[in-house]
Phi, psi and omega in degrees: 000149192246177174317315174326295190310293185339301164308342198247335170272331190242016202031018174281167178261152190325315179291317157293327184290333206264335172312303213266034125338307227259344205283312209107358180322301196234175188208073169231154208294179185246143202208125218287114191245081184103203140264336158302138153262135157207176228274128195260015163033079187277183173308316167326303213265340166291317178303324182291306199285325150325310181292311170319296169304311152335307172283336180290335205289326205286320200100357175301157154260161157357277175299317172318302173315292172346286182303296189318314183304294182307333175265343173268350172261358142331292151311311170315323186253359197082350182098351169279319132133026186249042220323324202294132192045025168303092192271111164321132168290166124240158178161000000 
């Protein structure tokens, strides 16, 4: 997915996406277009900056959001980092 969708599926704005880039949050590749490099997005990563944003929306700083994010897609997926047959824990 490029910068673009992203922005457009999840409404942060650029500048936060690339803050949280720059933090180490998300990681995505990079890949030569040209003269240009840009930035390639996985489902991981989408998921991440979707979770992420939510919580910054929220009022989380930074790292917290990370953790709360990491820990709701951590449940979600099982720890696999995928939704598709993903069974929620309870307990």
């Amino acid at each position: 997915m490029k910068t673009s969708q992203i922005l457009e599926k999840t409404g942060i704005p650029r500048h936060k996406l690339y803050y949280l880039e720059q933090k180490g949050y998300i990681k995505p590749r990079r890949v030569q277009a040209g003269d240009n490099e840009i930035r390639e997005y996985s489902k991981k990563d989408f998921l991440m900056i979707q979770t992420l944003w939510k919580y910054l929306q929220m009022g989380f700083r930074h790292k917290m959001a990370f953790a709360k994010a990491t820990e709701d897609i951590s449940a979600a997926t099982g720890g696999n980092g995928t939704a598709a047959g993903a069974v929620k824990k309870r307990g």
